[in-house]
C-alpha positions in Angstrom: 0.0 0.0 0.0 0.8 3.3 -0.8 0.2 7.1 0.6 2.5 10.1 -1.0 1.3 13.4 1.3 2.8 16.2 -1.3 1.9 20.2 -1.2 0.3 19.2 -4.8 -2.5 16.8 -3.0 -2.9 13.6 -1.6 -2.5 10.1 -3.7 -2.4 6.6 -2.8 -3.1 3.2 -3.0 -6.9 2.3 -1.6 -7.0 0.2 1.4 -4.5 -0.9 3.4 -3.9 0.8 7.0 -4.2 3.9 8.3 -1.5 6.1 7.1 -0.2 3.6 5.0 -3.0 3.4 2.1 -5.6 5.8 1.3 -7.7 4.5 3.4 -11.6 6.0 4.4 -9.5 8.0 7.4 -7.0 8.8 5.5 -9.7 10.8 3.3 -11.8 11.8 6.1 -8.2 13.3 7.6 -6.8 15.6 4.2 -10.7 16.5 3.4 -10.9 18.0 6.6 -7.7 19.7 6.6 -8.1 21.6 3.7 -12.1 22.5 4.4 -10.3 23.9 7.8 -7.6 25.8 5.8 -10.3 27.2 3.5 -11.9 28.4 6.4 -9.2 30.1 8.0 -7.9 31.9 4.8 -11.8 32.6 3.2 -13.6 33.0 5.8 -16.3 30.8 7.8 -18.7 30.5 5.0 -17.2 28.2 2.2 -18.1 26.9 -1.0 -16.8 23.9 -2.5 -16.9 22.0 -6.1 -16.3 18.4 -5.7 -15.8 16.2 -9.0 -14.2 13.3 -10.0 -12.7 10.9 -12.6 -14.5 7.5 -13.2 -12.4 5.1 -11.3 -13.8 2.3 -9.2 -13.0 4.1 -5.9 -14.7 7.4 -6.7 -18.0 7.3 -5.4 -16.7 6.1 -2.3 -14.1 8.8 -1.7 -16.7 11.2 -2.9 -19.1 10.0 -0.2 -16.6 10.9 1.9 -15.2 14.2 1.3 -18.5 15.5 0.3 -20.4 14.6 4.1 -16.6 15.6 5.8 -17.5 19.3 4.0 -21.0 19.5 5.2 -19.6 18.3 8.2 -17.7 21.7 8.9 -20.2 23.8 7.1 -19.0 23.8 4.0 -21.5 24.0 1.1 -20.8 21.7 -1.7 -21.2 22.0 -5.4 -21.1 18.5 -6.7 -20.4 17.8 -10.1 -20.1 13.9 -10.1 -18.2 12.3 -13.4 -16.3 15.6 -14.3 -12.8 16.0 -15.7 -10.3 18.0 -14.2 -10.7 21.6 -16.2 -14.3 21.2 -16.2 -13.9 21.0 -12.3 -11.5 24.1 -12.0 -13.6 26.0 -14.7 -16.9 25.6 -12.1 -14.6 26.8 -9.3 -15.1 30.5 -10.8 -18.5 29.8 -12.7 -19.9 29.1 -9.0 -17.9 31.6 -7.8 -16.5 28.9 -5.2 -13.9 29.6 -2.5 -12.1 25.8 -4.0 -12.5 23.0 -5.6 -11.4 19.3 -4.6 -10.7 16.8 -7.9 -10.5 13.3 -6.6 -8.9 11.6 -9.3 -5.2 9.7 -10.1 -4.6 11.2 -13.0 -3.2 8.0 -15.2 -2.2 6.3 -12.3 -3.7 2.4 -12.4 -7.2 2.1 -10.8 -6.7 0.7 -7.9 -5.0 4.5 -6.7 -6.7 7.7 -5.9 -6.3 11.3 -5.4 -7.3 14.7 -3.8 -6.4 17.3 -5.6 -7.1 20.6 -4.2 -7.9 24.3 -6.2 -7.9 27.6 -5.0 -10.7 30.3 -5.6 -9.4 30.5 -8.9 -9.7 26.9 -9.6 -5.9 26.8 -10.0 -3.3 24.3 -8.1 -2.4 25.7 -4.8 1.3 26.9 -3.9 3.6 25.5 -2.2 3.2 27.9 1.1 -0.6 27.0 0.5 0.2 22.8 0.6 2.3 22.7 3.6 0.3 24.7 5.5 -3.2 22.1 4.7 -0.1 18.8 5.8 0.2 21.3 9.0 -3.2 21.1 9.5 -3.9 17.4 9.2 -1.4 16.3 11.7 -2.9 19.1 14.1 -5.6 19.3 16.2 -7.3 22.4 15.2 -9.8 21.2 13.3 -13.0 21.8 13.9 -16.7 20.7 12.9 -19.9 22.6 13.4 -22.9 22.1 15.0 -26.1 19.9 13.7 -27.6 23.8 13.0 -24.6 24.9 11.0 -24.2 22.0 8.4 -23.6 22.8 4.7 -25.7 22.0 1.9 -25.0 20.0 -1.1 -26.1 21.5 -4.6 -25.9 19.1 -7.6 -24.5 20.5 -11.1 -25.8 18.1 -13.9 -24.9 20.4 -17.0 -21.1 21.1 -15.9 -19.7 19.4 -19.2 -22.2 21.0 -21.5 -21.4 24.5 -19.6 -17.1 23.3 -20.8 -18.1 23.1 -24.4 -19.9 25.8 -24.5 -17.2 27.5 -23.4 -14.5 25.9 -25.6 -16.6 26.0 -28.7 -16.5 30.5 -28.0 -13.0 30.7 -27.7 -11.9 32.8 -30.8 -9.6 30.8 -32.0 -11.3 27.6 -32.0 -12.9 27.8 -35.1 -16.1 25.8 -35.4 -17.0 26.0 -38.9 -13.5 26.0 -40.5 -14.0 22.3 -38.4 -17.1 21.3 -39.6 -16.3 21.8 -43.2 -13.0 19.7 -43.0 -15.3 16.4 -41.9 -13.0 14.9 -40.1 -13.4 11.5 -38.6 -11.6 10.5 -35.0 -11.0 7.6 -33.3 -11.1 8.4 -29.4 -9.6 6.3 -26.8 -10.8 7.7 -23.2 -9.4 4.6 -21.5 -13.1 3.9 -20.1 -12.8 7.1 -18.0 -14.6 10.4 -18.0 -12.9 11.6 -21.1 -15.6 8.9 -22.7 -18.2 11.6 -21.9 -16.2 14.5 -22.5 -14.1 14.2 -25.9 -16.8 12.1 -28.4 -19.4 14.9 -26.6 -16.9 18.1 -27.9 -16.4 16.2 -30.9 -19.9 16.1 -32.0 -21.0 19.4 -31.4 -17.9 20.4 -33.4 -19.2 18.2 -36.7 -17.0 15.3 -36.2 -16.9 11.6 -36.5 -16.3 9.9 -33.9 -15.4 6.1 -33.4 -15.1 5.2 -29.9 -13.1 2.7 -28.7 -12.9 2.4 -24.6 -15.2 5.4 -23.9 -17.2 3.8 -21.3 -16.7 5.9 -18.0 -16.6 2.5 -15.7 -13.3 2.7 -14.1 -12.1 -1.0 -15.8 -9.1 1.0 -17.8 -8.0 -1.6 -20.4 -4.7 -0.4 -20.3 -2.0 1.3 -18.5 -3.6 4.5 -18.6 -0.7 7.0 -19.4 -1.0 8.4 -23.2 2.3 6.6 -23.8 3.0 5.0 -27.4 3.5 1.4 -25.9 -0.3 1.6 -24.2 -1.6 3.0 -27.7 -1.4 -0.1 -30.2 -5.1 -0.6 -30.3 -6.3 2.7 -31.3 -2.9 3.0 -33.6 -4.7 0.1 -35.6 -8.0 1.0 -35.4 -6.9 4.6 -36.7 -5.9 2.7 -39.7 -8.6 0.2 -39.8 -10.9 3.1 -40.2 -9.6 5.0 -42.2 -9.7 8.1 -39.8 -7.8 11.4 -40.2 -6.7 11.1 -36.7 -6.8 9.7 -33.2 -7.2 11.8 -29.9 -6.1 10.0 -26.5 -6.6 11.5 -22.9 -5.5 10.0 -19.6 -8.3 9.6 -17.2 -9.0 13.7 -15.7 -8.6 14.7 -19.0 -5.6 17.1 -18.5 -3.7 15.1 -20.7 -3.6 14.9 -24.3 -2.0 13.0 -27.5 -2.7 12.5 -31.2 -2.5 9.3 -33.1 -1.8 10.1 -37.1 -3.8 8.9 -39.9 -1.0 6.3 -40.6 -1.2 5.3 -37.2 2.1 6.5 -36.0 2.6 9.0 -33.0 1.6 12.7 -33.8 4.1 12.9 -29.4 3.0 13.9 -26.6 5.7 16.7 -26.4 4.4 17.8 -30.1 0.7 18.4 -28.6 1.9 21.6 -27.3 4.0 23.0 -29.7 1.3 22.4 -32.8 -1.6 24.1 -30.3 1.2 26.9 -29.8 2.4 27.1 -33.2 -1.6 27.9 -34.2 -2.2 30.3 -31.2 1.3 32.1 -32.3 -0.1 32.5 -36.0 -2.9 34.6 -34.6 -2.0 36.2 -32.0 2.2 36.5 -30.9 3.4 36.4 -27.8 5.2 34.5 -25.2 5.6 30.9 -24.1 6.2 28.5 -21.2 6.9 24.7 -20.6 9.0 23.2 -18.1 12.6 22.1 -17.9 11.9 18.2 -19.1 9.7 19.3 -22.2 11.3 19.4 -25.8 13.1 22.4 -27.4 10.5 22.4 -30.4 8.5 24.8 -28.4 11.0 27.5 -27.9 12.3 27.1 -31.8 8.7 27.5 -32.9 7.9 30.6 -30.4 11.5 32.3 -31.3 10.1 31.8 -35.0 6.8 33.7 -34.4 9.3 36.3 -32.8 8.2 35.9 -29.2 10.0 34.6 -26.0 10.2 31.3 -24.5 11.1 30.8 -20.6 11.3 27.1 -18.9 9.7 26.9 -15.3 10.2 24.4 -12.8 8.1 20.8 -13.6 5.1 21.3 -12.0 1.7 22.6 -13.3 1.5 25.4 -10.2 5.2 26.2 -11.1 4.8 27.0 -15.4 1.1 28.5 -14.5 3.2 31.1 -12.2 5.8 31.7 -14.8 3.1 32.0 -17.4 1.4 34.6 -15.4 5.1 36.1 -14.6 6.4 36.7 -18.5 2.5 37.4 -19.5 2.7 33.8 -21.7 -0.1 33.8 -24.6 0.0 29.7 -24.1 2.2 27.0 -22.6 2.2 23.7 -20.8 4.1 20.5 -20.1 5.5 17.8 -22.6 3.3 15.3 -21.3 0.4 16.9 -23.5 -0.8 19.5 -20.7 -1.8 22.6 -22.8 -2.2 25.8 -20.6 -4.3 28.6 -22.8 -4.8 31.5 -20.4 -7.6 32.7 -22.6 -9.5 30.0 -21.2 -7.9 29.6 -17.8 -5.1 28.5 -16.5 -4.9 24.7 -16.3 -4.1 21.9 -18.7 -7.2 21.1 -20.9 -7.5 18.5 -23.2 -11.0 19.9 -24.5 -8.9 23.4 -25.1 -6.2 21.9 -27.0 -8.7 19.4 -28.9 -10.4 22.4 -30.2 -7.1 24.2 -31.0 -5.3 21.5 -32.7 -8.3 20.8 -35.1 -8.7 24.4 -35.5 -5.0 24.3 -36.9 -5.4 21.2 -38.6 -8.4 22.4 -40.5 -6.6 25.5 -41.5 -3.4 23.9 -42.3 -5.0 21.5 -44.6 -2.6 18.7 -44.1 -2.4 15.5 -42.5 -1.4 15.1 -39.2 1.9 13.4 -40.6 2.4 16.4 -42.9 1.9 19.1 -40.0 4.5 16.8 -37.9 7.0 17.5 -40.5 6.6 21.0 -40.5 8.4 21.1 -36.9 11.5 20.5 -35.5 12.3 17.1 -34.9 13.9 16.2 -31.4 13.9 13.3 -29.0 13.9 12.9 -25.4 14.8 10.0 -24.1 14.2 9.0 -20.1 15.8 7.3 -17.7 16.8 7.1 -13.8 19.5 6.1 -11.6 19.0 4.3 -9.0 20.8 4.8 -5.8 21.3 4.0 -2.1 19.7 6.2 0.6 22.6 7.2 1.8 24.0 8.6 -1.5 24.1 12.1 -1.5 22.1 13.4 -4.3 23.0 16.8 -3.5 26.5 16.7 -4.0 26.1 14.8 -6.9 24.6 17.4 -8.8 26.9 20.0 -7.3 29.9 18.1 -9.0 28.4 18.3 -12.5 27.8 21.5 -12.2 30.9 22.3 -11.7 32.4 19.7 -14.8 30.2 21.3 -17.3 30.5 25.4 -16.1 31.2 26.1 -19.7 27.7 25.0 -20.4 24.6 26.9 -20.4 23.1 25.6 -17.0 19.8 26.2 -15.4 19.3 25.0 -11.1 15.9 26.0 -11.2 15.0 22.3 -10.3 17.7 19.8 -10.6 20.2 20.8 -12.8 19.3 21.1 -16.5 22.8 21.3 -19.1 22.2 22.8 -22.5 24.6 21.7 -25.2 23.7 23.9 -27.7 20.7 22.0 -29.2 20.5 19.2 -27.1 19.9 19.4 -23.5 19.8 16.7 -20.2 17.7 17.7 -17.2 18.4 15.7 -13.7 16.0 15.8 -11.3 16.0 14.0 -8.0 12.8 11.9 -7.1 11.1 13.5 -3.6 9.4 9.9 -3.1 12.8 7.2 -3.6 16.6 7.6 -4.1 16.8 8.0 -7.3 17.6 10.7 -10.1 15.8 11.1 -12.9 17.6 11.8 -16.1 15.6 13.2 -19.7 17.8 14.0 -22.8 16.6 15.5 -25.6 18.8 15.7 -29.3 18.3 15.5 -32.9 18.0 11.6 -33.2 16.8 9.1 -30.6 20.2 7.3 -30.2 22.1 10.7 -29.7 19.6 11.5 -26.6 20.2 8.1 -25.4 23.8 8.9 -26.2 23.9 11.7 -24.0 21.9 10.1 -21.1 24.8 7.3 -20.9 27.6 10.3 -20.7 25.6 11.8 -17.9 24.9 8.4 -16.4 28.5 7.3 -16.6 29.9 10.4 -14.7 27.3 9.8 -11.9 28.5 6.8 -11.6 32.4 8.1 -11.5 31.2 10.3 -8.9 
C-alpha cells in the first residue's frame, strides 16, 4: 500500500492501514484539513466543487469528502463524473472559495487522489500545501454544530457548460472544423474523457469512433498516453480509415494525437502544434517546463516571441506564465495551458485548437508533424542508495560542465547547444531522474549514458 502526502494533494493506493493506504480515514483526515484551511484563509462561510474521474474508488471517496465538507459547514457543489478543467472551470462559474478533484490522473485504478484548487480553480502553492499537511497532523480542526451544516447542490450540466465554453473561444474555429469532416478515433481509456471528448467532438461536426469510452473505471490499459499503451487505437486509426486519433488520460488534462498512418503525432508535439496555431494569430510569449522538448521555444522564437522554462510542476509554469505574461504554454506530457481559457491543462482546449489548426493547415497530421523540429527525449533514472548524497552529486556536475549553459531551477538542466539533459531527483525514492533530448533518438540516449557514466564516476 501506498500514501504520498505532497503540497500538490494527496494520492495513494486504496485500502490498506491507516497512514499507509488511502484509506476511508485517510480521506476523512486531508478532506478536513483543507475544508479547515479554506476556512481560515476565506472566511467561515465556504463553497466547495467536488468532481471526479470515473475510477472504481470514486463514489466512495466522494461520499466521503462530500459529508466531511458538510460536516464543517462547507457548502458543496457537486459535479459527479467531471474532468479536471471542467472541475477548475466551475470553481469561478460558482464563484466557489475551492474546488477538490478526486482523481489519479493515469495512475492504475486501484490509486486515488485529492487534488485541491484555489478560488481561482488553479493548483495551490507551495506555502498553500504545507500549511493544509500542518493542519492534518494538528488538532485544530473543527466541525460545526447539527444547526450549521452545509448543503449540497448538484450540477448536472457542468460538461455542457465546458463546451460551451470551448466552442466560444476565438480561436477555436467551429466552422472551419465542420467543413474539413473529419473523422476521430477516441480512446478515453473507459474514464470520463468517454463523456467528454466524443461529446466536444460532435457538437464540433466530427466523426467519432469510440473505442474504450465507457466511464466504468475497468481502464484496459496502463492508462498513461504513452505509445506502448496506444497499439489498439494505432490500428483502429488505420482500420478506419480516420484522419486522426485523440487519447486522454483519465482527468482529461492530458492529451495525445495518433496520425492517420497510425504512427505517433508525441506527446511533447501536442503543445507546440496548439502553440504554433495560437502564435499565428495572436504573438506572444511561451512557457513549458525544464523536461519538455526544445521544439516549443524554436517555434515561439520563430513567431518572434519569448520562450522561458519553469520548474516541472503545473503550479510552477502556470506562475511563470502569469510572470512573463505567456499567450500559451504547458508541459510535454500533452498539458496545454491557454490562459484565454484559464489556467490549467485542458484536453478539450487543445482538442479544439489542434483541429482548428489542422483544418486550416489542410494537411495531414503526418504532414503538420514535419513542419516542426524534430527532437527526441529519451528518459531514464539512476537508482541509488539512501545514503548517497544526491545533493553533492549534482553540485559536481555543475561544476564539470560550467562552460555550459546551465539552469538550477529544479535539478540541474545542461544545455549543449541544441541538445539538453535535465536531472532531477525523485522526492518519493533515491533516485535521479535523467531526460535527454537531441536530434535523433540514439544521440539522446547517447547523451543520457555520458551523464549516467559520470554519476557513476562520482
Amino acid at each position: 500500500m501506498t500514501l504520498i502526502k505532497s503540497i500538490s494533494g494527496i494520492r495513494g493506493t486504496i485500502g490498506g492501514k491507516v497512514s499507509e493506504g488511502l484509506t476511508p480515514i485517510d480521506v476523512v483526515k486531508f478532506t478536513a484539513a483543507y475544508g479547515q484551511w479554506l476556512k481560515n484563509t476565506q472566511g467561515q462561510s465556504c463553497k466547495v466543487v467536488v468532481g471526479r474521474d470515473a475510477r472504481i474508488s470514486g463514489k466512495m471517496v466522494e461520499g466521503l469528502v462530500c459529508n466531511t465538507l458538510l460536516g464543517m459547514g462547507i457548502d458543496v457543489i457537486h459535479l459527479g463524473l467531471a474532468t479536471t478543467p471542467t472541475t477548475e472551470l466551475m470553481v469561478t462559474a460558482f464563484d466557489a472559495n475551492g474546488g477538490l478533484i478526486l482523481t489519479a490522473s493515469h495512475n492504475p485504478k486501484q490509486w486515488n487522489a485529492l487534488k485541491m484548487l484555489n478560488e481561482k480553480g488553479e493548483f495551490l502553492t507551495a506555502a498553500e500545501g504545507e500549511s493544509i499537511l500542518k493542519l492534518a497532523d494538528s488538532n485544530q480542526i473543527n466541525f460545526v454544530d447539527v444547526d450549521d451544516l452545509g448543503e449540497i447542490k448538484t450540477v448536472e450540466d457542468a460538461l455542457e457548460r465546458h463546451i460551451e465554453h470551448v466552442k466560444n473561444l476565438k480561436l477555436v474555429d467551429v466552422q472551419a472544423i465542420k467543413e474539413a469532416k473529419f473523422k476521430v478515433v477516441v480512446d478515453a481509456v473507459n474514464s470520463v474523457g468517454g463523456l467528454a471528448i466524443p461529446k466536444l467532438l460532435k457538437e464540433l461536426g466530427v466523426e467519432v469512433v469510440e473505442l474504450y469510452c465507457e466511464p466504468n473505471g475497468e481502464f484496459p490499459h496502463n492508462p498513461e498516453p504513452l505509445p506502448e499503451n496506444l497499439t489498439e487505437i494505432s490500428t483502429l486509426v488505420k482500420e478506419e480509415q480516420a484522419h486522426l486519433g485523440i487519447v486522454v488520460d483519465p482527468d482529461v488534462d492530458r492529451l495525445a494525437f495518433v496520425c492517420e498512418d497510425g504512427t505517433m503525432f508525441g506527446e511533447e508535439y501536442t503543445l507546440v502544434a496548439v502553440a504554433d496555431y495560437v502564435l499565428q494569430h495572436t504573438p506572444g510569449n511561451t512557457v513549458s517546463n525544464l523536461s519538455s522538448t526544445m521544439a516549443l521555444r524554436d517555434v515561439t522564437e520563430k513567431h518572434n516571441g519569448t520562450y522561458t522554462a519553469a520548474a516541472v510542476g503545473e503550479v510552477n509554469v502556470v506562475s511563470q506564465m502569469k510572470a512573463t505574461n505567456a499567450i500559451i504554454g504547458g508541459e510535454g506530457n500533452g498539458g496545454v495551458i491557454y490562459p484565454e481559457s484559464h489556467y490549467g491543462r485542458d484536453a478539450l482546449v487543445g482538442v479544439g485548437l489542434f483541429l482548428s489548426h489542422l483544418a486550416h493547415s489542410k494537411m495531414s497530421c503526418t504532414e503538420l508533424l514535419k513542419t516542426y523540429p524534430a527532437y527526441y527525449i529519451s528518459k531514464n533514472k539512476i537508482e541509488l542508495t539512501p545514503e548517497t548524497n544526491v545533493d553533492a552529486i549534482l553540485d559536481a556536475l555543475k561544476e564539470k560542465y560550467k562552460e555550459e549553459e546551465i539552469n538550477t531551477i529544479d535539478g540541474v538542466k545542461i544545455i549543449f547547444g541544441k541538445e539538453w539533459v535535465h536531472l532531477r531527483k525523485s522526492n518519493t525514492e533515491p533516485i535521479i531522474r535523467i531526460y535527454s533530448e537531441s536530434s535523433t533518438s540514439e544521440k539522446a540516449e547517447a547523451l543520457a549514458e555520458q551523464i549516467k557514466q559520470d554519476v557513476n564516476n562520482l
